[in-house]
C-alpha positions as YAML, in Angstrom:
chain: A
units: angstrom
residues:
- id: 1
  name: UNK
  ca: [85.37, 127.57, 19.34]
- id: 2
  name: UNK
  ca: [83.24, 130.14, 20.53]
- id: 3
  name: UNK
  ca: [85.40, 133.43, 21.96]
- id: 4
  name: UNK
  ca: [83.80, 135.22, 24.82]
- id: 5
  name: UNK
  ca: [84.90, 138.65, 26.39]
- id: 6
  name: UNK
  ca: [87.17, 137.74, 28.45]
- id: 7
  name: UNK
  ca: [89.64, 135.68, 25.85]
- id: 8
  name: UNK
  ca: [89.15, 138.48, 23.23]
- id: 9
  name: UNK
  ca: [90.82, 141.29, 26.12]
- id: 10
  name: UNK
  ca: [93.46, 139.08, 26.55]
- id: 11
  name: UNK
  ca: [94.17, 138.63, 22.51]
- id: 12
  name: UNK
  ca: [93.94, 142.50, 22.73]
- id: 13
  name: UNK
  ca: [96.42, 142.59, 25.94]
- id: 14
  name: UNK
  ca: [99.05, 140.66, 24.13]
- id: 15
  name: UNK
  ca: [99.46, 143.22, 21.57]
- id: 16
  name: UNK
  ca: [102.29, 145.35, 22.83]
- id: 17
  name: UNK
  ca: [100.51, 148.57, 23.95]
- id: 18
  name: UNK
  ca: [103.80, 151.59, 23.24]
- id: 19
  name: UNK
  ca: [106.03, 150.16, 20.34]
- id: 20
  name: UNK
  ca: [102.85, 149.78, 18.46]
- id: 21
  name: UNK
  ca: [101.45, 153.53, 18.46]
- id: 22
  name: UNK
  ca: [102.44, 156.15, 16.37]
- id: 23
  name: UNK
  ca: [101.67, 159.69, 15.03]
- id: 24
  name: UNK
  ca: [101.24, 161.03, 11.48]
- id: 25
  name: UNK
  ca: [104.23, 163.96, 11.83]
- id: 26
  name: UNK
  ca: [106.01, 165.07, 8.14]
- id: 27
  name: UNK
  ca: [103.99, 166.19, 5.14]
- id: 28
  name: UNK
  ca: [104.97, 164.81, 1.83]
- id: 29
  name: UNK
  ca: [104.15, 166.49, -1.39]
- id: 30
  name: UNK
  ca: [105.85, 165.12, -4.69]
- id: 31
  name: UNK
  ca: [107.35, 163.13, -3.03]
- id: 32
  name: UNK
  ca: [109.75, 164.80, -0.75]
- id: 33
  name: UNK
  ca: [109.49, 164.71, 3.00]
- id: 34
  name: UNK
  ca: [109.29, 168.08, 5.33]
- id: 35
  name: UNK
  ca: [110.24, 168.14, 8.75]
- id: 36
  name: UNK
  ca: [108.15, 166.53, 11.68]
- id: 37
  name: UNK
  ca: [105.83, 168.85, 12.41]
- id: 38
  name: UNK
  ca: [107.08, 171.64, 10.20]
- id: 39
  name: UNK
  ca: [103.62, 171.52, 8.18]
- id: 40
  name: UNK
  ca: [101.28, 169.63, 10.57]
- id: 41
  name: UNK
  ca: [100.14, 170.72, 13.71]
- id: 42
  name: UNK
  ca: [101.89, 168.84, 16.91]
- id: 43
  name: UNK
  ca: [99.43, 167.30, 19.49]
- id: 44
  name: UNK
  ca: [100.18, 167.02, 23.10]
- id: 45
  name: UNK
  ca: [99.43, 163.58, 23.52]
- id: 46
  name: UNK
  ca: [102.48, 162.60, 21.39]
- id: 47
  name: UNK
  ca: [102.07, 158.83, 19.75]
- id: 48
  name: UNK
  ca: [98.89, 157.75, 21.97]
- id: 49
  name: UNK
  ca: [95.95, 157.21, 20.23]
- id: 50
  name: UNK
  ca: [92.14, 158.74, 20.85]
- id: 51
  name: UNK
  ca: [89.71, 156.41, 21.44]
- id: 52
  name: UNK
  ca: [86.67, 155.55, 20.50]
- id: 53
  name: UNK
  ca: [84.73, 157.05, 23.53]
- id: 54
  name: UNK
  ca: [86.42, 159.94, 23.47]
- id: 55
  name: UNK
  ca: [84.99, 160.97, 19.31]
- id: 56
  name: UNK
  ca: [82.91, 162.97, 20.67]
- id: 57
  name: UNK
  ca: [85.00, 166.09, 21.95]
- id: 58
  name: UNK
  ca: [86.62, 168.76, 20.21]
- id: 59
  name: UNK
  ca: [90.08, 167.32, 20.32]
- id: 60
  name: UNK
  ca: [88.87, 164.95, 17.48]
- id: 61
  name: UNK
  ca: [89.11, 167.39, 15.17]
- id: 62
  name: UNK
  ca: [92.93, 167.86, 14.98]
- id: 63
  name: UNK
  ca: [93.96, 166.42, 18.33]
- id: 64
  name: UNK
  ca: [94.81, 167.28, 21.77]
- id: 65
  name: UNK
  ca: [96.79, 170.39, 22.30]
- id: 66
  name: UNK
  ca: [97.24, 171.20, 18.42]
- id: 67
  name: UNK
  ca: [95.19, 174.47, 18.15]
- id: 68
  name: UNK
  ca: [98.28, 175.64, 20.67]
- id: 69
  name: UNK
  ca: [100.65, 174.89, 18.25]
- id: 70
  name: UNK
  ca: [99.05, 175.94, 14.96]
- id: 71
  name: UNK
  ca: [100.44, 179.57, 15.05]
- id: 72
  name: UNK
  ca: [103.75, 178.41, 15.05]
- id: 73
  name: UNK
  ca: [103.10, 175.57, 12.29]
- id: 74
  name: UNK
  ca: [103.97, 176.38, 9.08]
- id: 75
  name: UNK
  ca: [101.84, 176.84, 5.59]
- id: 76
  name: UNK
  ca: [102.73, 174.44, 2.54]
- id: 77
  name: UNK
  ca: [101.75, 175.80, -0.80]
- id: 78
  name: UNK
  ca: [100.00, 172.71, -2.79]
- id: 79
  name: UNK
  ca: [98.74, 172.72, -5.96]
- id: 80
  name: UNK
  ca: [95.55, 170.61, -7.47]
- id: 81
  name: UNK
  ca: [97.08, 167.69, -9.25]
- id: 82
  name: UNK
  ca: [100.33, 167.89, -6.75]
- id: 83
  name: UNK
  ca: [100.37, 164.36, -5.12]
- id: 84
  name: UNK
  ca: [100.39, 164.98, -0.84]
- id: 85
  name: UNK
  ca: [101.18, 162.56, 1.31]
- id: 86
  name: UNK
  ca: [101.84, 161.96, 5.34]
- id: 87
  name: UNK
  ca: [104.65, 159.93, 7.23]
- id: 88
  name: UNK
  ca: [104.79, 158.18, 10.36]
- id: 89
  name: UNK
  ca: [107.48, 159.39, 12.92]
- id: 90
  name: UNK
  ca: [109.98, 157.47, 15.09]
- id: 91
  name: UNK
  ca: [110.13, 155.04, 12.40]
- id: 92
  name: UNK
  ca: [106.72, 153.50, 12.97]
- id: 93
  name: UNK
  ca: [104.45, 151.80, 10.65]
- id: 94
  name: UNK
  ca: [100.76, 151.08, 10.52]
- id: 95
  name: UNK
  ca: [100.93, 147.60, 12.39]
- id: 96
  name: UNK
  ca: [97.05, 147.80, 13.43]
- id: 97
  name: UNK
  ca: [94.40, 146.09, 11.14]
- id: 98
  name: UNK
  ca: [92.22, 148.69, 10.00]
- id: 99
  name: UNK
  ca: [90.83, 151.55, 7.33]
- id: 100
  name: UNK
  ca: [92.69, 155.48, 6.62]
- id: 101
  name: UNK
  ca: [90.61, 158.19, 5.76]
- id: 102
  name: UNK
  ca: [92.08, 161.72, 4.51]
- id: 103
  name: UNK
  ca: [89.82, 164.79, 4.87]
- id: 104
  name: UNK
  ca: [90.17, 168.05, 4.36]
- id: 105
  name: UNK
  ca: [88.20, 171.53, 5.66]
- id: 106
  name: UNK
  ca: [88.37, 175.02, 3.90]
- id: 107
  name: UNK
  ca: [89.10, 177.57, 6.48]
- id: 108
  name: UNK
  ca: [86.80, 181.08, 6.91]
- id: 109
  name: UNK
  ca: [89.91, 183.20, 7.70]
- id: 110
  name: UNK
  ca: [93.73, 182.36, 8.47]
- id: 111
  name: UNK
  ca: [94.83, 178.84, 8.84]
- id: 112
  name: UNK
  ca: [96.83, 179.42, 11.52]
- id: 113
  name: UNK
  ca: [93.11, 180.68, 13.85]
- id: 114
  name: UNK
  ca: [90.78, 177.97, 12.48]
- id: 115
  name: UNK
  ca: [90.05, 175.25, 14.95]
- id: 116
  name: UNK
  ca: [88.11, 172.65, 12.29]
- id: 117
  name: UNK
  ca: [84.70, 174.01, 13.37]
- id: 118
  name: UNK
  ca: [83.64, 173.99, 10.06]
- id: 119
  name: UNK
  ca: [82.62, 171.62, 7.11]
- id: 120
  name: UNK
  ca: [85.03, 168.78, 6.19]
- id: 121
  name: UNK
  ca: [84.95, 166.81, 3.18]
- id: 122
  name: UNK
  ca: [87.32, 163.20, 2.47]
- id: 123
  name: UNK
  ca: [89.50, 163.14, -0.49]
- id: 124
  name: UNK
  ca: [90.72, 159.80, 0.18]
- id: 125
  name: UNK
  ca: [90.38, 156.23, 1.50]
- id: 126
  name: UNK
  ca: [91.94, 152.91, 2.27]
- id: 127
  name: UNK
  ca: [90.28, 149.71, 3.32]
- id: 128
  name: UNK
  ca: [90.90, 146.18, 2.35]
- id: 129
  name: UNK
  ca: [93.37, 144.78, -0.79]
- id: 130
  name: UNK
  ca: [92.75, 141.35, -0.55]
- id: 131
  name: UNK
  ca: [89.91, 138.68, -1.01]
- id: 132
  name: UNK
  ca: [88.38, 138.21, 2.31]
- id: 133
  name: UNK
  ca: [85.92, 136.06, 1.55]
- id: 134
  name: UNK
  ca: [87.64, 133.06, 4.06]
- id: 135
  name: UNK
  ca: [87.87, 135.86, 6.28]
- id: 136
  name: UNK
  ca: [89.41, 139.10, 7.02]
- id: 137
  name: UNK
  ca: [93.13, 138.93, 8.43]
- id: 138
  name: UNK
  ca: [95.60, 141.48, 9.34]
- id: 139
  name: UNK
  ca: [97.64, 141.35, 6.21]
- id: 140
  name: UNK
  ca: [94.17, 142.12, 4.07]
- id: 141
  name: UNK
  ca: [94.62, 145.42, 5.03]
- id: 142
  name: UNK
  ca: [95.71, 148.39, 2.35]
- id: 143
  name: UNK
  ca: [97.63, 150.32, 5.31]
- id: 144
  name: UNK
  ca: [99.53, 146.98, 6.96]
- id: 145
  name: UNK
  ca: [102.92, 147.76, 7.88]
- id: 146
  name: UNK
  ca: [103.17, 151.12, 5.53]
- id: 147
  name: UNK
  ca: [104.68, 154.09, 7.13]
- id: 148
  name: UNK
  ca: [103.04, 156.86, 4.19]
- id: 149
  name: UNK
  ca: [100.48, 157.17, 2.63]
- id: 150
  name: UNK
  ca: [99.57, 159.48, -0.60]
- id: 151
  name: UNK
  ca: [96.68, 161.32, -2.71]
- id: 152
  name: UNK
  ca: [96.13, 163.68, -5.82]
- id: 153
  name: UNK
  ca: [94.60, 166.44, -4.73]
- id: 154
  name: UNK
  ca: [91.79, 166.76, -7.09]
- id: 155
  name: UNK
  ca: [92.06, 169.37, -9.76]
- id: 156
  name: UNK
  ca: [88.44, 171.20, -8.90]
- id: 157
  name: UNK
  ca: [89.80, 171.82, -5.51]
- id: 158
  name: UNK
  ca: [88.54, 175.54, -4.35]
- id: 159
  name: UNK
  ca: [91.35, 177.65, -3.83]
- id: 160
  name: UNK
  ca: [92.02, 178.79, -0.10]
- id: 161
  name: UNK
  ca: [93.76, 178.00, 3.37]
- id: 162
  name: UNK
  ca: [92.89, 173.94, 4.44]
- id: 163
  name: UNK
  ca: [93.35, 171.42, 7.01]
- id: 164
  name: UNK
  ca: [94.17, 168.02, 5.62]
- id: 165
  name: UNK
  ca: [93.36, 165.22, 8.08]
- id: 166
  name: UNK
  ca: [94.76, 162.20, 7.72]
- id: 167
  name: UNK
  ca: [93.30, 159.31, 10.27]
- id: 168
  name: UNK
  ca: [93.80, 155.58, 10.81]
- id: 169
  name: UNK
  ca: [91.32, 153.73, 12.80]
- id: 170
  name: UNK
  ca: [93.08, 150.65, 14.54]
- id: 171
  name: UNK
  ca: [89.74, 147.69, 15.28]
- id: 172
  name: UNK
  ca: [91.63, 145.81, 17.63]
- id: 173
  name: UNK
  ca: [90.07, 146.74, 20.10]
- id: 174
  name: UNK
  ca: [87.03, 147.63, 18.74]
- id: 175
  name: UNK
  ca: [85.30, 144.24, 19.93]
- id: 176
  name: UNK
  ca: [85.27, 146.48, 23.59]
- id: 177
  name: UNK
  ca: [84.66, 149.79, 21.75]
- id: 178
  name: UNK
  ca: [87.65, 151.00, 22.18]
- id: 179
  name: UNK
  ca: [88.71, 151.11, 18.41]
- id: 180
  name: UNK
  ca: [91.79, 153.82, 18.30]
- id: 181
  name: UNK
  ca: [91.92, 157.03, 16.21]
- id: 182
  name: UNK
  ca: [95.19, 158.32, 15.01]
- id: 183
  name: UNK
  ca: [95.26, 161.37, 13.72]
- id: 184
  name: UNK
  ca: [97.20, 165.05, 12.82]
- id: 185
  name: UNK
  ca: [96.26, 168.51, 10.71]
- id: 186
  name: UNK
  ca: [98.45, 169.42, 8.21]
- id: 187
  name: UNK
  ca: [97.76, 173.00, 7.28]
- id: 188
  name: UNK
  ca: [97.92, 173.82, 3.34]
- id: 189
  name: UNK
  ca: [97.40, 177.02, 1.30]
- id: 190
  name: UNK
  ca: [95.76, 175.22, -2.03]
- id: 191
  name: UNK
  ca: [96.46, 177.30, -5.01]
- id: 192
  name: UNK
  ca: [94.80, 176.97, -8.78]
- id: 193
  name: UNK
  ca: [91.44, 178.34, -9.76]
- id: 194
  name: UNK
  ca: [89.25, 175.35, -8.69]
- id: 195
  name: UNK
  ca: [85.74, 175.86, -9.09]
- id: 196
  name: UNK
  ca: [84.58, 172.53, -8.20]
- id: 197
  name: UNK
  ca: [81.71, 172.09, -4.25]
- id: 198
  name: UNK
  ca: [83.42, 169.39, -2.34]
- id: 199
  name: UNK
  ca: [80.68, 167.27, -0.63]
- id: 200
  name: UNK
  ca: [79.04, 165.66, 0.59]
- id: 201
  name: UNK
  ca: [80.47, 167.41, 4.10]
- id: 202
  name: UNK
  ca: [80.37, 166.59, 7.67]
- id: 203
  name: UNK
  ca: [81.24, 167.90, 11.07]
- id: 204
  name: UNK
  ca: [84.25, 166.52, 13.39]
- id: 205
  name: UNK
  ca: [83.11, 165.65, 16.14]
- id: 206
  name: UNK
  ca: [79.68, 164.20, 14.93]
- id: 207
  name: UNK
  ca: [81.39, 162.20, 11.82]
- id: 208
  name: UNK
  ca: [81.19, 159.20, 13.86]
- id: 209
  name: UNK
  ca: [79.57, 157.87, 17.09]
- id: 210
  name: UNK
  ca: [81.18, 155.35, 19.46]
- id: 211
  name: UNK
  ca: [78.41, 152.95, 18.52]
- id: 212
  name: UNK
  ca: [78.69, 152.63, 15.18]
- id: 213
  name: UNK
  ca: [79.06, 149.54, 13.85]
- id: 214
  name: UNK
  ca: [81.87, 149.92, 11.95]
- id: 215
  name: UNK
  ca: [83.54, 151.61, 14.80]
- id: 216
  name: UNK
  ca: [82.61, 149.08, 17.42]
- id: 217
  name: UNK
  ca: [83.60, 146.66, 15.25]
- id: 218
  name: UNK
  ca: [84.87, 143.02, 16.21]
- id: 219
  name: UNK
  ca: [87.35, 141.67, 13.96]
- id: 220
  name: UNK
  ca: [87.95, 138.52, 15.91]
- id: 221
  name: UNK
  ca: [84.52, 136.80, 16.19]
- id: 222
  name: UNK
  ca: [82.85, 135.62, 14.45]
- id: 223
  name: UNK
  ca: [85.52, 136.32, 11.48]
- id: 224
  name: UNK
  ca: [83.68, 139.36, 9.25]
- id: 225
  name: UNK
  ca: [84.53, 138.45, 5.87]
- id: 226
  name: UNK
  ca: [83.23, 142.83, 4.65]
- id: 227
  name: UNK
  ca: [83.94, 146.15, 6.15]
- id: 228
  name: UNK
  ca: [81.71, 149.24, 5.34]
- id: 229
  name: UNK
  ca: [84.11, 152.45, 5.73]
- id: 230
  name: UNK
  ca: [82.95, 155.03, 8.84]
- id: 231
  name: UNK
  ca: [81.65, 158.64, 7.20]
- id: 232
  name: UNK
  ca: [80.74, 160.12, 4.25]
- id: 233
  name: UNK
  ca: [81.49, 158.95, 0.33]
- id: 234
  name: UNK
  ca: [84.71, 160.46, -1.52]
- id: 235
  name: UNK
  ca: [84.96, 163.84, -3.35]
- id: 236
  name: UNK
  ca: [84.94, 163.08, -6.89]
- id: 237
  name: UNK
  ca: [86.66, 166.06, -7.46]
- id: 238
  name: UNK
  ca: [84.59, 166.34, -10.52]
- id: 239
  name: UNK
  ca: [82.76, 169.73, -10.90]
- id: 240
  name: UNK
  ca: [80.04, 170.68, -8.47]
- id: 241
  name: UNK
  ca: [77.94, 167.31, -7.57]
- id: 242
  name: UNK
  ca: [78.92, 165.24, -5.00]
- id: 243
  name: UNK
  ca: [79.17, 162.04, -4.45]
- id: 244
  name: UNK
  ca: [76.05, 160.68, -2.27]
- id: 245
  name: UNK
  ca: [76.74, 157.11, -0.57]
- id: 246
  name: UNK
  ca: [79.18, 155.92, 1.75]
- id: 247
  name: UNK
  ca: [80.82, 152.85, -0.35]
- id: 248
  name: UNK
  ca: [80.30, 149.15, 1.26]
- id: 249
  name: UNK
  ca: [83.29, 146.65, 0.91]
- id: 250
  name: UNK
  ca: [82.90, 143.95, -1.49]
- id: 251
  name: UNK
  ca: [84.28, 140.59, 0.03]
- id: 252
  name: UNK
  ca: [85.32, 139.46, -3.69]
- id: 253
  name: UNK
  ca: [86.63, 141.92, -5.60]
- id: 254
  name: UNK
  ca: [89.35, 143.74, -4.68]
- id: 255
  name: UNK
  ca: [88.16, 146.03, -1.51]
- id: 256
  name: UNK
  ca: [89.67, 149.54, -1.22]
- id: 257
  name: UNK
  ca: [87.07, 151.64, -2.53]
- id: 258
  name: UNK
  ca: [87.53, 155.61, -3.49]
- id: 259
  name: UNK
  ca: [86.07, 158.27, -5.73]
- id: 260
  name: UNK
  ca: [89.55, 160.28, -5.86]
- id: 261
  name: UNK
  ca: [91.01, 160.26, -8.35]
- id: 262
  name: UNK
  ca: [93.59, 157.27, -7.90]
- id: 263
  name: UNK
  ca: [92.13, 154.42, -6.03]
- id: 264
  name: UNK
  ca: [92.78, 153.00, -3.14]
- id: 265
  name: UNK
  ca: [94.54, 149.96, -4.03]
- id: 266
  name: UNK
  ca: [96.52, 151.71, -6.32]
- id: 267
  name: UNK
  ca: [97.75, 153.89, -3.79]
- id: 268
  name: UNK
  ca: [98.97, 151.38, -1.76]
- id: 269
  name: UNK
  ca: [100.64, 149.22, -4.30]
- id: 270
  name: UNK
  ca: [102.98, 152.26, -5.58]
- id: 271
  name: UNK
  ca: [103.53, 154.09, -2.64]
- id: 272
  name: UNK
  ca: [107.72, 154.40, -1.93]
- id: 273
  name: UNK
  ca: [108.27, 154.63, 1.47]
- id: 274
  name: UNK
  ca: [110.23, 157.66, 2.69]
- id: 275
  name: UNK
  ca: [113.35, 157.39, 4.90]
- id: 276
  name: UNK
  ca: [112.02, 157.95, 8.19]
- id: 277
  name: UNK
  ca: [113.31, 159.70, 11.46]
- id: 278
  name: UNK
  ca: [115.84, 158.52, 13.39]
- id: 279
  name: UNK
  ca: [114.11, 159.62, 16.69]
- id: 280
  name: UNK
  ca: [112.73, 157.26, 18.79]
- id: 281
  name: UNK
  ca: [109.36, 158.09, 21.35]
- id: 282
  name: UNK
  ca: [110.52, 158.22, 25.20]
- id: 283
  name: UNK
  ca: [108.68, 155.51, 27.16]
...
């Protein structure tokens, strides 16, 4: 049966619009949780997400309101080979069908004064775990109904002040363009003697465009059986050359896709959930 507009807004309508929205708030590194929001810069828009047609602004970089809390957000010392990782608060998990990207963008001065103007690189990416070939469901997603998730930070990593982004994309809405970005900055002093030229690099906003078709994306009809991840290819982490395509789902094999050094499927298979906060978002 063909679907038209008007029966895909109300499959999108019956998805419950507050319990299912969250916000990326504790670091993790080896492991052990910090505080909500100790590391990561808060945003004033709390557990909504940004969406689609709004990619375009400034905000996308870290969020809204976060550049007025980064001088009071604190700076976690992280080494290359450390394992860092990022919690949902209020007890949420990722209950939207769709990819997580991690990037990351060397500041020019202190940390706590750099608004992401500059050039980001992603050191990590989730996408789809499962054989989709009959189709791709909710479930086949690497990030379904996980509250963390967790990289290596590549050994060649430059030393220096960073953001790390974090951001899931939820398609649910897609189908009307209004796919929804969640997102935070965690801000990290990286330590080591790294030599290695992350790449290739990109700007946020001008990563993605509203249009795109993996951002306007319709996972209802007809059923997409691949996903091509949004932006540019993963950081090796090895030595100076980059990486140069943006990897394209395979509908057989298993689909997470990543150039860091532990995949994306592996990621998502041996990540241990940490306890999460007993807070709960006002209405």
């Amino acid at each position: 049966m063909k679907l038209d507009l008007t029966t895909l807004s109300l499959l999108a309508g019956a998805i419950p619009a507050v319990s299912a929205h969250y916000v990326f708030s504790k670091l993790i590194v080896d492991g052990k949780a910090t505080q909500d929001f100790e590391y990561i810069r808060r945003n004033s828009n709390g557990y909504m997400p940004t969406l689609a047609e709004n990619i375009t602004t400034n905000d996308f970089r870290c969020n809204t309101g976060s550049m007025d809390a980064a001088p009071s957000t604190k700076i976690m010392k992280v080494a290359p080979g450390q394992k860092i990782g990022f919690q949902l608060a209020y007890g949420a998990t990722m209950k939207h069908p769709g990819p997580l990207q991690i990037y990351m963008s060397k500041a020019d001065g202190d940390i706590k004064s750099y608004d992401g103007s500059g050039d980001w690189f992603k050191v990590y990416q989730m996408s789809l775990c499962q054989d989709t070939s009959d189709g791709i469901k909710d479930t086949d997603w690497c990030t379904w109904d996980q509250n963390t998730v967790t990289f290596t930070l590549a050994e060649n990593t430059p030393p220096g002040q960073y953001l790390i982004r974090p951001e899931h994309i939820g398609l649910h809405r897609g189908f009307s363009g209004n796919s929804e970005f969640y997102f935070t900055c965690a801000q990290v002093e990286v330590t080591g003697s790294g030599t290695g030229t992350p790449g290739p690099t990109v700007k946020f906003p001008g990563v993605y465009s509203p249009d795109d078709a993996n951002v306007h994306f319709n996972i209802y009809y007809p059923t997409p059986t691949t996903y091509e991840l949004p932006g540019p290819a993963v950081w090796s982490g090895n030595g100076s050359t980059p990486a140069t395509s943006v990897p394209v789902v395979s509908s057989k094999a298993p689909a997470a896709t990543s150039a860091a050094p532990i995949s994306a499927v592996e990621e998502a298979s041996t990540v241990t959930p940490v306890p999460a906060s007993s807070s709960t978002p006002s209405e």
